[in-house]
N, C-alpha and C positions, 0 to 999 in steps of 0.2 A: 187383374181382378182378384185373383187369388191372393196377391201380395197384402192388398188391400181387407178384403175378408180376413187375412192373420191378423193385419195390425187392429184392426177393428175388436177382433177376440181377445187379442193381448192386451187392449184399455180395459175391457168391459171385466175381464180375470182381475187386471190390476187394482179396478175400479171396486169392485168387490171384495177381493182382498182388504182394500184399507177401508171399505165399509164394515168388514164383518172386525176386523182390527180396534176399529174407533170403539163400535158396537160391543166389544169384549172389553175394552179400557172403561168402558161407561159403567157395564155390570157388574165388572170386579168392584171400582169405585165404590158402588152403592153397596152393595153385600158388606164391604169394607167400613163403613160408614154407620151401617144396619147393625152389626158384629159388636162394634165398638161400644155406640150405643148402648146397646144389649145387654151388655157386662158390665157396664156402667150403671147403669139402672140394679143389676141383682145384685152387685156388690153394697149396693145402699140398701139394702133388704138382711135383713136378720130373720130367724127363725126362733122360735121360744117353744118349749116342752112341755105340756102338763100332764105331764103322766107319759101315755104314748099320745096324742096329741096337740100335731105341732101348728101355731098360732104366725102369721105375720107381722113382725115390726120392722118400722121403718127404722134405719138407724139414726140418728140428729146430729148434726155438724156441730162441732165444737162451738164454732164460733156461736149457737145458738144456748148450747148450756153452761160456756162461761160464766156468766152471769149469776146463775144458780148455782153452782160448783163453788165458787167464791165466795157467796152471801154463807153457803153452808161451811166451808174451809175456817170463815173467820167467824161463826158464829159457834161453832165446836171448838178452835181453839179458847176461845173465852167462858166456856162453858169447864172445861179443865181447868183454865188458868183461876177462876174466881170462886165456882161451885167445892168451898172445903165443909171439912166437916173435921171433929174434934180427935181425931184418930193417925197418928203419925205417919203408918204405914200409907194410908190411902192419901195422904197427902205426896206423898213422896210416889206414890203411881200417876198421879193427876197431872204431876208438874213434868213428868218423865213423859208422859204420852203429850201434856202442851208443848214440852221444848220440840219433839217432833216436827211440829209443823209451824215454827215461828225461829229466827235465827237467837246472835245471844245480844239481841234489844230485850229479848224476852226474859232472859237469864237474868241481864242487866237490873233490870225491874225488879225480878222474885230476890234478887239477894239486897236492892236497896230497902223493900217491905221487910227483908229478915232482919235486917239492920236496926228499924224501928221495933221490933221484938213483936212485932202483930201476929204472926204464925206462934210466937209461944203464949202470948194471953188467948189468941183464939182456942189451944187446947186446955190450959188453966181453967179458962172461963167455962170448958163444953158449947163452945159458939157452934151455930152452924149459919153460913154463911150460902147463898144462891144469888144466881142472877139473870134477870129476864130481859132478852135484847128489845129493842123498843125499836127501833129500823137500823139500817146499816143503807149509808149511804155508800155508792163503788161509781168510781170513776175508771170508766176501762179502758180509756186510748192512755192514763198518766198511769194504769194497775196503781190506784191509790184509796182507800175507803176512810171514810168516817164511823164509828161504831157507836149508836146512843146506848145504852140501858140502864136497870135499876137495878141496885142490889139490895139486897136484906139480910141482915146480923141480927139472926135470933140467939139470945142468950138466956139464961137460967128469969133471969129478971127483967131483961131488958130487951126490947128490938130496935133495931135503926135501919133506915130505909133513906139509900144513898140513890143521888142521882154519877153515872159514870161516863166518861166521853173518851172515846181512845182511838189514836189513827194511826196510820202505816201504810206499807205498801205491798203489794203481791208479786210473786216472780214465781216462774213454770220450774217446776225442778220433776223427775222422774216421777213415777206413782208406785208408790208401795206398800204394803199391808199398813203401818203406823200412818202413812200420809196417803191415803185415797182418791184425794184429791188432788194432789200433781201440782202444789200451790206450796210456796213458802212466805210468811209475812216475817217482814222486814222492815228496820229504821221503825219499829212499835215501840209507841208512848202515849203515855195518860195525858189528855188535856186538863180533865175535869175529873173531881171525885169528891163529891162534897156530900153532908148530910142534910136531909128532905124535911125527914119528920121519926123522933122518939114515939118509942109505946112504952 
């Protein structure tokens, strides 16, 4: 009888033992789970300052601002590469901050336009030359764009108003004060460069 009553006690210890055992593998589990979660979520959270008051933002997955990063990447360097103006120095800063962010397809190009002597009648003449993008088509699984826009060559006498079409491709390289954008275009060439309309 008494033999009995032990082993009886000795399941029900045992029995409970690997109840309260399961019952502690289940809680760590979840807390674990809970945790992880947890820091996952705050880590996707930013904080912003204005003044002494601080604001929540979310932070945005790459993969969602690629898009916009690129459209801006290649529409800055075109803005440097074509926006001249009659002044040697600032041309030679323009094309110094374009080569930044394009390899030497880019190089390539500015020294075939030196070639046709266009950089020196555009300072002869006091040209001033802009150019306004018109869409930029971006293919993101081949990182490959299309860029449309117009340019304008204002002269003393005369303006012309070009239509311009130029493609390439993109590739991730570091982010640094000169390139912002963490983008380098590459294999860049003009399709199209033709003139619109004289004034």
């Amino acid at each position: 009888m008494l033999i009995e009553s032990l082993e009886k006690k000795t399941k029900l210890a045992m029995v409970t033992v690997m109840l309260a055992l399961g019952a502690s593998t289940v809680i760590c589990a979840a807390c674990f789970y809970f945790c992880t979660s947890l820091v996952r979520e705050q880590q996707s959270q930013v904080y912003v300052l204005d003044g002494t008051i601080p604001f929540m933002a979310e932070r945005s997955k790459n993969e969602m601002t690629f898009s916009i990063e690129a459209k801006a990447h290649i529409q800055l360097f075109h803005q440097y590469f074509f926006d001249l103006s009659p002044d040697d120095e600032y041309l030679k800063w323009t094309f110094s901050k374009a080569m930044y962010l394009a390899d030497e397809s880019a190089l390539r190009q500015k020294q075939a336009i030196e070639e046709t002597g266009f950089y020196s009648q555009l300072l002869s003449s006091s040209a001033v030359e802009t150019i306004i993008c018109d869409s930029i088509q971006l293919n993101e699984q081949e990182m490959s764009f299309t860029y449309y826009g117009t340019q304008m060559i204002k002269r003393r006498t005369s303006s012309i108003r070009r239509s311009i079409i130029t493609v390439g491709r993109l590739q991730n390289v570091p982010r640094t004060q000169n390139n912002p954008h963490g983008l380098i275009i590459t294999n860049w060439r003009t399709l199209e460069n033709k003139d619109l309309k004289s004034y």
